[in-house]
C-alpha positions in Angstrom: 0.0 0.0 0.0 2.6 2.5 0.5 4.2 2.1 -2.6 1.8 2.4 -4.4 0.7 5.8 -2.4 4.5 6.4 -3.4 3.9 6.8 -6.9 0.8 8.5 -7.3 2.6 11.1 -5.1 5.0 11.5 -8.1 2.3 12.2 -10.3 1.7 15.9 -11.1 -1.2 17.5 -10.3 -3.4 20.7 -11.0 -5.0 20.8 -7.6 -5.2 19.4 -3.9 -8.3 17.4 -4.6 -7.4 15.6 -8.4 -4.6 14.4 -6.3 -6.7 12.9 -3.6 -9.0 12.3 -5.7 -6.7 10.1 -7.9 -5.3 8.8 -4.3 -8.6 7.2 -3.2 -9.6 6.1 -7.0 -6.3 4.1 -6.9 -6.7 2.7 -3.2 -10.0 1.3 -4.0 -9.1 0.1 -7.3 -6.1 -1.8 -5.8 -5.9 -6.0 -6.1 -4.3 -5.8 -2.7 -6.6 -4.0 -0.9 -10.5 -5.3 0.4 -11.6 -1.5 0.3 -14.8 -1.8 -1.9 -15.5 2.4 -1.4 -13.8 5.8 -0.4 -14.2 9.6 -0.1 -12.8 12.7 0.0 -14.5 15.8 2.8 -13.3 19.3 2.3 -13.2 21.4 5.8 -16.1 24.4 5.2 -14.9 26.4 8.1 -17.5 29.1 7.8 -20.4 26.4 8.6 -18.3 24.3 11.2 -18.9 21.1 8.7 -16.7 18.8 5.9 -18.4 18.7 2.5 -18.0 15.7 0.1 -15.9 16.5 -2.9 -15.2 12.8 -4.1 -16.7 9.2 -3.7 -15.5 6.0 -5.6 -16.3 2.6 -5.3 -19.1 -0.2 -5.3 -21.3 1.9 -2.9 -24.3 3.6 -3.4 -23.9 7.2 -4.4 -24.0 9.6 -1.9 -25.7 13.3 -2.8 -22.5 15.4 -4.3 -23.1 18.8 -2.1 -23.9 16.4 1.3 -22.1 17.6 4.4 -21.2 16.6 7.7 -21.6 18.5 10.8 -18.6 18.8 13.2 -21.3 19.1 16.4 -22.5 16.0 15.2 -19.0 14.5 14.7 -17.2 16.4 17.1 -15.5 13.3 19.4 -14.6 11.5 16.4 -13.0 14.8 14.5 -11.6 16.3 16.7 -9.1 13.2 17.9 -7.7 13.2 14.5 -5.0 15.7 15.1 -3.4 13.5 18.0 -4.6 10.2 16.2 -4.3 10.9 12.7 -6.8 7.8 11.4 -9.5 7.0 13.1 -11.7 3.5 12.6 -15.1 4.1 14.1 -19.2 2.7 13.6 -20.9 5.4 10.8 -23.6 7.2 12.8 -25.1 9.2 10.1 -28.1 7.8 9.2 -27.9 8.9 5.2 -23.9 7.5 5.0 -25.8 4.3 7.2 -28.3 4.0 4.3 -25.6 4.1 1.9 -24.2 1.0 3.1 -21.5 2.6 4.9 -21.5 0.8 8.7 -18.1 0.5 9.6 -15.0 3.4 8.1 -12.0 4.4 8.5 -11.0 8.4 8.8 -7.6 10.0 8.0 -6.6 13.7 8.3 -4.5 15.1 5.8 -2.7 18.7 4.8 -3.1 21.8 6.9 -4.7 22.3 10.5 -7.5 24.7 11.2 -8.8 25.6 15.1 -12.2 25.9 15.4 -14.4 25.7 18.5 -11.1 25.3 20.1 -9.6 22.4 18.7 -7.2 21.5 15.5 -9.2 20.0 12.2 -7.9 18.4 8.9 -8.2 20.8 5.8 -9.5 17.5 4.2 -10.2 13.9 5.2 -10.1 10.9 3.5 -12.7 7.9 4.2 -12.9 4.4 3.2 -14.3 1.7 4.6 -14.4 -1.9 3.7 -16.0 -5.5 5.0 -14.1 -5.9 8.1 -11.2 -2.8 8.7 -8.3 -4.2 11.1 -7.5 -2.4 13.7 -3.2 -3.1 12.3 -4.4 -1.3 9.0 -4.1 1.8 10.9 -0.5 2.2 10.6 -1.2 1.8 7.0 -3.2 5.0 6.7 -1.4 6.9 8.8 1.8 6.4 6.1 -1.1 6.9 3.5 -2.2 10.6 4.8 1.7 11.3 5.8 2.9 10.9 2.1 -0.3 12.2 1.0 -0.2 15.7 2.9 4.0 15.8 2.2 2.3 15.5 -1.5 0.0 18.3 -1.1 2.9 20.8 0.7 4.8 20.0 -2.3 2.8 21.1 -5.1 1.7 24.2 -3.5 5.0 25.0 -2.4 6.6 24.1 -5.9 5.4 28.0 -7.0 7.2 29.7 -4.5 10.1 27.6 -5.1 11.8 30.1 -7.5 11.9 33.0 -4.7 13.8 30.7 -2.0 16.5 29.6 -4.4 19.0 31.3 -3.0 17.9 30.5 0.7 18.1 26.7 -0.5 21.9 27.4 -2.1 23.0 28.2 1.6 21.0 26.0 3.3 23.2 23.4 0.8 26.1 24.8 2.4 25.2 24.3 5.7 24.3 20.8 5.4 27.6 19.8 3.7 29.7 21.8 6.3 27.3 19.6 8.9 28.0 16.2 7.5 31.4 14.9 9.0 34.7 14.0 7.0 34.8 11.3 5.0 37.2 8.9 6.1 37.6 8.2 10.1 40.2 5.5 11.8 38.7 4.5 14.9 41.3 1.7 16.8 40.8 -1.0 14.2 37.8 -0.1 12.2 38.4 2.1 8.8 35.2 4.5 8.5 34.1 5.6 5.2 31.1 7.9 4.7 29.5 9.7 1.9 26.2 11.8 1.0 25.2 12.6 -2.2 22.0 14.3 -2.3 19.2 14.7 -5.2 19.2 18.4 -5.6 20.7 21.2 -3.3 19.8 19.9 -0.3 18.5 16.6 0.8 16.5 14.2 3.5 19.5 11.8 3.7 21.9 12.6 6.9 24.8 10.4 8.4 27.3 11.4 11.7 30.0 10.1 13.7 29.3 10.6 17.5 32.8 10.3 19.7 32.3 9.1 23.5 35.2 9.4 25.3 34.9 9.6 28.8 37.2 7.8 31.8 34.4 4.5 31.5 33.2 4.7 28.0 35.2 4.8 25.0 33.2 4.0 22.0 31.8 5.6 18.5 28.6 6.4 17.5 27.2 5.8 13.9 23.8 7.3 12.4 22.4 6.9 9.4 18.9 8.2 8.7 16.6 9.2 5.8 13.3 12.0 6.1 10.5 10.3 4.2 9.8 14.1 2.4 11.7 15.7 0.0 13.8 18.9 -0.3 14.3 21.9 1.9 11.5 20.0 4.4 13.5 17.2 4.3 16.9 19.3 5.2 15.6 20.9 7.8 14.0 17.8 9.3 17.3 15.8 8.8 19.8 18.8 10.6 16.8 18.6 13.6 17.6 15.1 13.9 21.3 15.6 14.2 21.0 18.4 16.6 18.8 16.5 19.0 20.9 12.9 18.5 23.9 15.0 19.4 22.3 16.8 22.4 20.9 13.4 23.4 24.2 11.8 23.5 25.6 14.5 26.0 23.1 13.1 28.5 22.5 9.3 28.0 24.6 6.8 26.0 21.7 4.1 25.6 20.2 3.4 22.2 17.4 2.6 23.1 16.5 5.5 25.4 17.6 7.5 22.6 15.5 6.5 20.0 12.1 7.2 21.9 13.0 10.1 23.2 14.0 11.2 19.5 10.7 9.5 18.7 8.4 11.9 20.9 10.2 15.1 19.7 9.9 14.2 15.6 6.2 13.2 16.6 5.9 16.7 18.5 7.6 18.9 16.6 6.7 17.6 12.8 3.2 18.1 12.4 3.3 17.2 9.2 6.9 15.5 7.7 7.2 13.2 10.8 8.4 10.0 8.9 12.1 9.6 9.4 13.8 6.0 9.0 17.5 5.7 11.2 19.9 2.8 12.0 22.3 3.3 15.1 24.8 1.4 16.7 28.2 1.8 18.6 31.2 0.5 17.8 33.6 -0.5 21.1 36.5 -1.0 22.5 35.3 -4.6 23.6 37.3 -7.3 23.3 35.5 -9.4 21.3 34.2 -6.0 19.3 30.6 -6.1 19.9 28.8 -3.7 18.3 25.4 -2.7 19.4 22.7 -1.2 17.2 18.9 -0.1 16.9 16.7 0.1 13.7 14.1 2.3 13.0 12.5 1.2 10.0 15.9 1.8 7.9 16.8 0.0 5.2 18.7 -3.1 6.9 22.1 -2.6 6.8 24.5 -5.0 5.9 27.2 -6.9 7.7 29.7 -9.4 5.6 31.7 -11.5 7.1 34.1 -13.0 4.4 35.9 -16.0 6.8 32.3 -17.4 6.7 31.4 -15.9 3.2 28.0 -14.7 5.0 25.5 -11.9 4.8 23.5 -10.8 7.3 20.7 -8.4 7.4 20.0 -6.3 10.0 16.9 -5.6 10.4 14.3 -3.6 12.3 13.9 -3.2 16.3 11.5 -0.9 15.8 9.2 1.5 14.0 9.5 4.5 11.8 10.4 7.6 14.0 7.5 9.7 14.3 4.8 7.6 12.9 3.5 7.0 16.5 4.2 8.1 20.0 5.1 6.0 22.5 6.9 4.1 20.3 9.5 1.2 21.9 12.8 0.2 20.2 15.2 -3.0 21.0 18.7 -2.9 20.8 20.6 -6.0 19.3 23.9 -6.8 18.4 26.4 -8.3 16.4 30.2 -9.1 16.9 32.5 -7.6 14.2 35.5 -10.0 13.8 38.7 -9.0 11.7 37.8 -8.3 7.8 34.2 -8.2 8.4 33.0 -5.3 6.7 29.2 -3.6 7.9 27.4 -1.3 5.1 25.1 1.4 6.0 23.1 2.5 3.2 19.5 4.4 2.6 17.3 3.6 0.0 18.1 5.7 -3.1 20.8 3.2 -3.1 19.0 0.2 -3.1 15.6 1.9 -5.3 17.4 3.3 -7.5 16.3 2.5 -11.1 17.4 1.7 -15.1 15.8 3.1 -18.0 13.6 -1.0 -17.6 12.6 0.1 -13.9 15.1 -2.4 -12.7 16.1 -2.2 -9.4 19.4 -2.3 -8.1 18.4 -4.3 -4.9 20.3 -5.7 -2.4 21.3 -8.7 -4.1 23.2 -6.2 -6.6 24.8 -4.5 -3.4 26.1 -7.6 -1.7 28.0 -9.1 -4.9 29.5 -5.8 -5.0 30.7 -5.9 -1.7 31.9 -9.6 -1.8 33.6 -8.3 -5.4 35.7 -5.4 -3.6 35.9 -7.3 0.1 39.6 -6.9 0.2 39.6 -3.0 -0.8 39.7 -0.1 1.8 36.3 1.0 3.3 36.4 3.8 0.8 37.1 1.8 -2.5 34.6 -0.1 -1.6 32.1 2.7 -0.7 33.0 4.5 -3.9 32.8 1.3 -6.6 29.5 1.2 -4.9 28.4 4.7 -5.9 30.2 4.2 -9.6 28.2 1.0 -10.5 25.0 2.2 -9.0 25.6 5.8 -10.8 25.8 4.1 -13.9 23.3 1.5 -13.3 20.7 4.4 -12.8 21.7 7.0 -15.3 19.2 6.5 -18.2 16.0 6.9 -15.2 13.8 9.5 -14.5 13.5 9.0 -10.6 16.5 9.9 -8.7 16.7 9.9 -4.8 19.6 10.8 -2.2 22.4 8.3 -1.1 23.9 7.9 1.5 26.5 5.0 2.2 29.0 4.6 5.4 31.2 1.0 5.1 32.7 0.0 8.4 35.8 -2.6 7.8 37.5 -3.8 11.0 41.4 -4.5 9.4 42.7 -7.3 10.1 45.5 -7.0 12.3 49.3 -8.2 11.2 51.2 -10.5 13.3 55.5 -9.9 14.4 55.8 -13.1 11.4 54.2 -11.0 8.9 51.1 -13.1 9.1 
């Protein structure tokens, strides 16, 4: 379901509602999906009510100018700003008629206050046989990408009069993003961010610990859902608060849903962020710890066992829900083994066939160039996937950070 919300957001669009529109047509129309009707309610703030601008599916029709009264709707509308999507029992006796018993609800684009509390510019209904309760996590990406969508196109006008604002926000970023190439003890560090355009969603750091009882580094890796300036400014949020985080607590886990609430807070809109984190130590056995937020799962090679494994998530999306809880799992990191930290314009990326590269592509790669420095590696990566991608129309950042733990020499020259 979310990709295929993910490409009729790159669609273009003459208005807010042909794209909803064209969302909920798509929805319904989908093999995947059990959704047999949707709609689309426009916020009429002057009469306190939503008026239906769209319906679609195998339902019967409901008048075109019909509204909705927000008195008469109030509990359920007005938990959508904290809640997002909604599944409730219809109540109106006309929808009732109509066959609708059972819907979902999402709020998407812009908040309004009225009688002192926040309501969607538009939302979005659908409702089906039976509506899981697990589905809701589903709409709530749905009416995320959707309103990112919407603040798009609208903003895409105004885009020539920020230029120049966007060249210097490009400058800040880069001068953000740390050097390339780090030695920490035995591990060779190389990192690099490419973005899309002049600034980008993609971010990566290295956190240093050094204190008289922890001696360890910290790597980040994440990816803002939206695209842009938006994303920029979400990403450089996230690195402020990971590094303010880190002065007061060195636990992953803790971290994470902290940095959870905040995106959820602060973001009213953008709040999708995937990150990967882990520590590298000093441990004897080299232990490295990490947590996943919905990030592409990085990989670790280990070439004495000619193995891949995946890491994958311990936890959800950042922002996508509050209260979210995140595990911390880890794996050991013996000589030679290399760990790859990627985001998924590597990955996604396209030929002019819409081939993707895929991981399967990345890993053989890796095993090609196992015995190379961390940044051969990372750059033979970017080469092959650079030319792999250069006849298609979709681009997206990338962002890559390889981790190789040397092997170390012995007095023989062993």
């Amino acid at each position: 379901m979310y990709n295929l919300v993910k490409k009729i957001t790159l669609r273009s669009y003459t208005s807010e509602l042909k794209l909803l529109s064209s969302l909920v047509k798509d929805i319904v129309q989908s093999e995947k999906s059990d959704i047999f009707g949707g709609r689309v309610w426009e916020l009429d703030s002057t009469n306190h009510s939503y008026k239906l601008k769209y319906q679609y599916g195998k339902i019967k029709k409901i008048p075109s100018d019909y509204t909705i009264s927000i008195d008469d709707h109030f509990q359920v509308l007005s938990q959508l700003y904290r809640k997002k999507t909604i599944l409730s029992s219809e109540t109106d006796s006309l929808l009732r008629e109509k066959g609708i018993d059972f819907y979902s609800v999402s709020g998407i684009s812009d908040l309004v206050k009225l009688k002192g509390s926040l309501f969607y510019k538009y939302i979005v209904g659908f409702n089906a046989p039976e509506i899981q309760s697990s589905f809701t996590e589903t709409l709530n990406i749905i009416s995320n990408v959707a309103t990112i969508a919407i603040r798009n196109m609208n903003n895409a006008a105004a885009k020539s009069k920020i230029q120049k604002d966007i060249v210097k926000a490009s400058e800040i970023q880069r001068y953000l993003l740390p050097e390339h190439d780090l030695q920490f003890n035995d591990y060779e560090i190389y990192g690099l961010c490419i973005p899309d355009s002049e600034v980008g969603g993609d971010y990566y750091d290295f956190i240093h610990y050094n204190t008289d009882e922890y001696n360890s580094l910290g790597m980040v890796i994440c990816d803002a859902a939206s695209k842009g300036l938006p994303a920029a400014i979400q990403a450089l949020f996230v690195s402020g608060a990971l590094r303010m985080g880190t002065a007061f607590s060195t636990k992953i886990a803790t971290l994470l849903n902290r940095l959870n609430t905040l995106i959820f807070d602060t973001f009213p809109y953008e709040r999708l962020v995937t990150l990967f984190y882990c520590d590298l130590t000093m441990s004897s056995n080299r232990m490295v710890a990490y947590a996943n937020a919905g990030h592409c799962p990085p990989v670790h090679y280990s070439p004495a066992k000619d193995r891949f494994e995946f890491l994958d998530n311990t936890g959800g999306i950042l922002g996508l829900m509050q209260q979210q809880k995140y595990g911390v799992e880890n794996i050991i990191m013996r000589e030679g083994d290399i760990l790859l930290l990627y985001t998924d314009g590597i990955t996604e990326s396209q030929d002019d066939k819409g081939n993707f590269f895929g991981e399967e592509q990345l890993c053989e790669t890796l095993k090609t160039y196992q015995n190379e420095s961390s940044k051969t590696i990372a750059l033979k990566i970017i080469e092959l996937n650079e030319k792999f991608s250069s006849k298609s129309a979709y681009n997206d950042d990338k962002t890559i950070i390889v981790i190789k733990r040397n092997v170390i020499k012995t007095g023989n020259g062993e």
